[in-house]
C-alpha positions as CSV (number, residue, x, y, z in Angstrom):
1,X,121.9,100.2,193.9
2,X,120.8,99.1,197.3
3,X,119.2,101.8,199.8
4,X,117.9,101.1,203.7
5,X,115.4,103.2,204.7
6,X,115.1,103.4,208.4
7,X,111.7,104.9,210.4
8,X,110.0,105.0,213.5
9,X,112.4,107.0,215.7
10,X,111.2,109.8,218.0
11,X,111.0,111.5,221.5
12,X,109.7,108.9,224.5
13,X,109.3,109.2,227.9
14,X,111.0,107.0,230.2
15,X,109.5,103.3,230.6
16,X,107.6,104.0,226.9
17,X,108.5,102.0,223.6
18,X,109.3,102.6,219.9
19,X,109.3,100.3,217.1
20,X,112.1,101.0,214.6
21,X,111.5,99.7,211.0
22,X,114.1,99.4,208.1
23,X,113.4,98.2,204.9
24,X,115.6,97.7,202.3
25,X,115.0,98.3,198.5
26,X,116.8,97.9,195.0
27,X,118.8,95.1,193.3
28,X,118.0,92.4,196.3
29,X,119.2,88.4,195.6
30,X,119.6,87.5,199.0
31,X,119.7,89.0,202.3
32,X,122.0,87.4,205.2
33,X,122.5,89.0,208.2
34,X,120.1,92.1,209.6
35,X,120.5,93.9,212.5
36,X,120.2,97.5,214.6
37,X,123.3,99.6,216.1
38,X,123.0,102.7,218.6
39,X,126.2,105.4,218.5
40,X,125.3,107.5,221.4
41,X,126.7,111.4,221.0
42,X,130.8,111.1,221.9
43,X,130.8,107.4,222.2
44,X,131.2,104.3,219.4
45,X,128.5,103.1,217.3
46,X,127.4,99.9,218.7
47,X,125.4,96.3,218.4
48,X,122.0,96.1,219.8
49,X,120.9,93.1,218.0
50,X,121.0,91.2,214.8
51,X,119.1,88.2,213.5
52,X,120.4,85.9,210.6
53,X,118.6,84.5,207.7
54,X,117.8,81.4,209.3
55,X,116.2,83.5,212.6
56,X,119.1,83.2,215.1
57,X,119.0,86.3,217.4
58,X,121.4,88.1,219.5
59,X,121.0,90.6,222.0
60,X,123.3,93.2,223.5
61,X,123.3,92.3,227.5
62,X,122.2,95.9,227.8
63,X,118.8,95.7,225.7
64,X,118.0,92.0,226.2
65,X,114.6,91.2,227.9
66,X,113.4,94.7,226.5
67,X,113.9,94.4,222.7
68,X,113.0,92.2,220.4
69,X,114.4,92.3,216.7
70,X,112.2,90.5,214.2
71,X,112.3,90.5,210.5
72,X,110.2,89.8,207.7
73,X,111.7,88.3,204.6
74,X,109.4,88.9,201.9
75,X,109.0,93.0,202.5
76,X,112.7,93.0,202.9
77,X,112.2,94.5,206.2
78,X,113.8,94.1,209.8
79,X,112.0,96.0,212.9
80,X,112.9,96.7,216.3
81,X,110.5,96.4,219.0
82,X,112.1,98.6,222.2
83,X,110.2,98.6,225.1
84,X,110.9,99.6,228.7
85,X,112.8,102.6,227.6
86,X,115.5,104.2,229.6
87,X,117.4,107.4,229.1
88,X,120.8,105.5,227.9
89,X,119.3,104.5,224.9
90,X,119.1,107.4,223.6
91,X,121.0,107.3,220.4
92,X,121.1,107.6,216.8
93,X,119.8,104.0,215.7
94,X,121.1,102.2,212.4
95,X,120.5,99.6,211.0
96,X,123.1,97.6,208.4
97,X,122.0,94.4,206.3
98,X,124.2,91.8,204.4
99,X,123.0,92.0,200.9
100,X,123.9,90.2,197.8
101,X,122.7,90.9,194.4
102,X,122.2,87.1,193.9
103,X,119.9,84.5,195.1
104,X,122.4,82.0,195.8
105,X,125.6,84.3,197.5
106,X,128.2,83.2,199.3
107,X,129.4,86.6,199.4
108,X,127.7,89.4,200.8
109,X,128.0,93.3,201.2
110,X,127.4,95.2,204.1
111,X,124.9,98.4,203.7
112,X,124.3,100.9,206.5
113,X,120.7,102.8,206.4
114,X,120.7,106.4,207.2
115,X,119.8,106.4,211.1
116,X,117.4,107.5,213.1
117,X,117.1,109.4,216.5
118,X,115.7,108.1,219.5
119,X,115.5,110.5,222.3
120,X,114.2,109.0,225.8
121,X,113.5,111.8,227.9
122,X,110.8,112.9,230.8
């Protein structure tokens, strides 16, 4: 059983940041591909960012120069740094990892954390 566990979401002003954390915990080989989606209320979940094993990053054109993904192998964990903060990013934040039981995979399943609200409002 694999469980992400996001945290760090919450009310901001406009022009504030956040850090979003999600850590993931449980039978863990491997883990590929990590990364952060946004579904706004009425509208389609959607990719902010993602970073691969070997560190390759990519952005959403709408977030890039203010956040930064990072990750950090050994805890299992991937963050979100969000600075700048606007009002359109308020959303439900989630994060999804590619996880295999094994340490060598060449196939990996896809597991969604929870979510967590970010609100960016004056």
């Amino acid at each position: 059983q694999v469980q992400l566990v996001e945290s760090g979401g919450g009310l901001v002003q406009p022009g504030g940041s956040l850090m979003l954390s999600c850590a993931a915990s449980g039978r863990i080989g491997s883990v590929n591909l990590m990364g952060w989606y946004r579904q706004a209320p009425g509208k389609e979940r959607d990719l902010v960012a993602t970073i691969s094993s070997g560190g390759s990053i990519n952005y959403a054109d709408s977030v890039q120069g203010r956040f930064t993904i990072s990750r950090d192998n050994a805890r299992k964990t991937v963050y979100l740094q969000m600075n700048s903060l606007k009002p359109e990013d308020t959303a439900v934040y989630y994060c999804k990892c590619e996880i295999s039981a094994w340490t060598r995979a060449i196939i990996y399943t896809d597991y969604w954390g929870q979510g967590t609200q970010v609100t960016v409002s004056s």
